[in-house]
C-alpha positions in Angstrom: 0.0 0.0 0.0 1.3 3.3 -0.8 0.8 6.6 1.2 0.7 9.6 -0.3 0.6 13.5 1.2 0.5 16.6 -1.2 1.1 14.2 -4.4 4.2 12.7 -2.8 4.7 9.0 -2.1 6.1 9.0 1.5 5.4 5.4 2.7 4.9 2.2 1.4 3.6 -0.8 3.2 3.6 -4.3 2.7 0.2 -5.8 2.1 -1.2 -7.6 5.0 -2.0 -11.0 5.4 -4.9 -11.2 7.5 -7.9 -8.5 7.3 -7.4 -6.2 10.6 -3.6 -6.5 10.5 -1.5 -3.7 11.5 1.8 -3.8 9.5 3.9 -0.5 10.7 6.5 1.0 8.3 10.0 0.5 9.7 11.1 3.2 11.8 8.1 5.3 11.5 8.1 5.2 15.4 11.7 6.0 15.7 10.9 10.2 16.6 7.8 9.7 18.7 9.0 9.4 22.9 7.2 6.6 24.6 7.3 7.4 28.2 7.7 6.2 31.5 4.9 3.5 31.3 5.6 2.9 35.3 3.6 5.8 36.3 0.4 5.9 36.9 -2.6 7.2 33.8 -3.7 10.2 34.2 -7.7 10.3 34.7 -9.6 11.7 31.4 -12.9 11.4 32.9 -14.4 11.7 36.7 -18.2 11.3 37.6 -19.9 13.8 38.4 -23.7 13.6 39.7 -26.9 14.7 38.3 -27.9 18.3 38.3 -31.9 18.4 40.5 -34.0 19.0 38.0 -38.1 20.4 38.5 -40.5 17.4 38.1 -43.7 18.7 36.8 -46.8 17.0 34.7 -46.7 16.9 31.1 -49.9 18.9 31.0 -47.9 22.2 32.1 -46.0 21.7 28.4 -49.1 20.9 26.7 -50.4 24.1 28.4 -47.2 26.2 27.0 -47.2 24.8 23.5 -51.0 25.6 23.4 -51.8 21.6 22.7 -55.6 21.0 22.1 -57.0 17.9 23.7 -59.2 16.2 21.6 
């Protein structure tokens, strides 16, 4: 498989042999730092609880939106 950016080839790949495979181009890794992978994630996401929220009937929105009962 060839890559191409702005009409110039810049990568070409091997075809894989199973469907799904990844098949990196040699050294194209080589500039990108890795990290310490001893240290601990840090947290993209933390829960957070639900805002209280007015319960009212459905009939107060029919009332607003001028809904006709028929």
């Amino acid at each position: 498989m060839e890559v191409f950016s702005a009409g110039v080839r810049v990568a070409v790949h091997p075809k894989a042999v199973l469907p799904g495979t990844v098949v990196p181009l040699t050294g194209q890794w080589d500039e990108i730092p890795v990290g310490d992978s001893s240290r601990p994630k840090p947290v993209l996401a933390l829960p957070v609880s639900s805002p209280e929220v007015e319960v009212r009937p459905l009939k107060v929105y029919d009332n607003f939106a001028e809904v006709n009962d028929y």
